[in-house]
C-alpha positions in Angstrom: 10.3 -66.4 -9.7 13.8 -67.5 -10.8 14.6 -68.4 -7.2 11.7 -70.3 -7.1 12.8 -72.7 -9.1 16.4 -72.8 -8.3 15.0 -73.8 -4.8 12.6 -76.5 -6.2 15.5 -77.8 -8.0 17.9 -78.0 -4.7 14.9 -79.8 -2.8 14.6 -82.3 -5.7 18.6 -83.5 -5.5 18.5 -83.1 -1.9 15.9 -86.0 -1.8 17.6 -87.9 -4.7 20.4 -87.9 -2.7 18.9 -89.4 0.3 17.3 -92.0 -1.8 20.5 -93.0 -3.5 21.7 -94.1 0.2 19.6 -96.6 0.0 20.2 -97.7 -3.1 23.2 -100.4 -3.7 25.6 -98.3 -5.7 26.1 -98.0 -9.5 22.7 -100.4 -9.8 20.5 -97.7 -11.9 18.5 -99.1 -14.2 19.9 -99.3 -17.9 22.8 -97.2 -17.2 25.5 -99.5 -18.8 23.5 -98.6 -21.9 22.5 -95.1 -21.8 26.4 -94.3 -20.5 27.4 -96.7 -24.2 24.6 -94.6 -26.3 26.1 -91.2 -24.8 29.5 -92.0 -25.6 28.6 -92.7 -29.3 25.5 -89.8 -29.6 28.1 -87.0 -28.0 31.6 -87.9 -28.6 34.0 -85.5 -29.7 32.4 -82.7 -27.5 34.8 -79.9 -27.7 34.9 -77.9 -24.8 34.8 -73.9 -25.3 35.6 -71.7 -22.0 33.7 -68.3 -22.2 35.5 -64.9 -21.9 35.2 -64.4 -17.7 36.4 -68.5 -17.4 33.0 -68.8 -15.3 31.3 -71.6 -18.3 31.8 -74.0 -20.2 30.2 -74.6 -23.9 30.2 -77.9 -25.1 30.0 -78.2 -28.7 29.4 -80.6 -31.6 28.7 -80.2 -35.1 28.7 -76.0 -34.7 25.9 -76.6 -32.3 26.3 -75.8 -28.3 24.8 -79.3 -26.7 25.9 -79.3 -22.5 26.6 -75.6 -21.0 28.4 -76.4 -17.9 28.8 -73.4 -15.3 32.2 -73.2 -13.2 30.7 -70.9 -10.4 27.2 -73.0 -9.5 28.4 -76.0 -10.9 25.6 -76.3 -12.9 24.8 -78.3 -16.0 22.6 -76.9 -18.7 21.7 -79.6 -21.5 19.4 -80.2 -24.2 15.7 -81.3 -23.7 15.7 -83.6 -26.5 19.0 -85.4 -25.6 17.3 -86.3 -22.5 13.6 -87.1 -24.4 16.0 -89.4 -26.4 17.2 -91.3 -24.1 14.0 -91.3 -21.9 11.8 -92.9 -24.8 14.7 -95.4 -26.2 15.6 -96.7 -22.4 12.0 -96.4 -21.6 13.0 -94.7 -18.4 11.8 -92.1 -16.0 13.1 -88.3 -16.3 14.8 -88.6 -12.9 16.5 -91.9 -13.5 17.9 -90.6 -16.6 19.5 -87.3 -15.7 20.8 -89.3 -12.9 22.8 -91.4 -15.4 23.1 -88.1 -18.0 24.8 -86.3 -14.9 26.8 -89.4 -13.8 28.3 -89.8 -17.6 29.5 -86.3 -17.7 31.0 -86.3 -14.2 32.9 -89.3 -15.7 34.0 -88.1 -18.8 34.5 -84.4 -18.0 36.1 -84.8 -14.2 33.8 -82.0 -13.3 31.2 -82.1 -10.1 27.6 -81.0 -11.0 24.9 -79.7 -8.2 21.8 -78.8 -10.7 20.8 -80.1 -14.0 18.5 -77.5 -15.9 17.4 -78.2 -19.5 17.7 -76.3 -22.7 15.0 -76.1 -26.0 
């Protein structure tokens, strides 16, 4: 069921990818803003390596907030950092882990493939 999803999740970037071609680059809506409101709502992020060096735990305020995985390159975050910024930007879920995935890339110098959220 598991790979079901993974699979599902690959289709989805593949086709974001594509579409990006054709869109003029860095022009996502309300990015400037969401990447300003990210930088103030998750600063000081401390990174934590696990035992095996394979993730990543992101932590602020004792509380694990972006799980970041060295092998898949995947990026495991919050659901209600992303409802946050979906309701205050009044954009779509796509559009939003877009820029989500664009900030980290940015700030962390690390490549993500998959976004998957968190409760």
């Amino acid at each position: 069921m598991d790979s079901g999803r993974i699979d599902e999740a690959k289709l989805i970037n593949t086709l974001k990818g594509i579409l990006r071609q054709f869109l003029p680059d860095e022009e996502i809506p309300m990015e400037k803003q969401v990447r300003r409101y990210l930088d103030i709502k998750l600063k000081n992020l401390s990174g934590v390596t696990n035992s095996d060096g394979d993730g990543i735990f992101f932590i602020k305020d004792g509380k694990s907030r972006l799980v970041y995985n060295n092998k898949t390159k995947n990026l495991t975050y919050l659901v209600e950092d992303l409802l946050n910024i979906m309701k205050m930007f009044k954009i779509d879920e796509d559009t939003a882990e877009e820029i989500f995935k664009k900030w980290f890339q940015s700030n962390f110098g690390l490549e993500v493939n998959l976004m998957y959220n968190q409760n």
